[in-house]
Residue, then its C-alpha position, 0 to 999 in steps of 0.5 A: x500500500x503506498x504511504x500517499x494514500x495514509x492519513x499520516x505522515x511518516x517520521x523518525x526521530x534519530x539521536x545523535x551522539x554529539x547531539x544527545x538532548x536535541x533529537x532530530x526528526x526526519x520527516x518523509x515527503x508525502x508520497x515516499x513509501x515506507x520502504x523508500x524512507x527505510x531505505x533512506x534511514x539506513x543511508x543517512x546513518x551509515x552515512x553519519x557512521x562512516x563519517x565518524x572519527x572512529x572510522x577514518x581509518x577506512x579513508 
């Protein structure tokens, strides 16, 4: 079922380490299925992962 038709919007909160009393919300765009946003969710935090100090050895 695609998330255009749902009444709500679909969100998710993520704490940053640097961050730990400011969540930030990531917020879909009407229209983005819950696979899509899933699938952005895990992009942006492996993104966040890999840009961490600890992983600058991969560089």
């Amino acid at each position: 079922m695609s998330t255009a038709s749902s009444p709500f919007q679909i969100t998710h909160t993520i704490t940053l380490p640097t961050q730990p009393t400011e969540p930030v919300t990531v917020v879909a765009a009407f229209g983005v299925s819950d696979a899509d946003f899933r699938l952005v969710l895990l992009l942006l935090i492996t993104s966040l992962l890999m840009s961490h100090p600890a992983f600058n050895y991969l560089s």
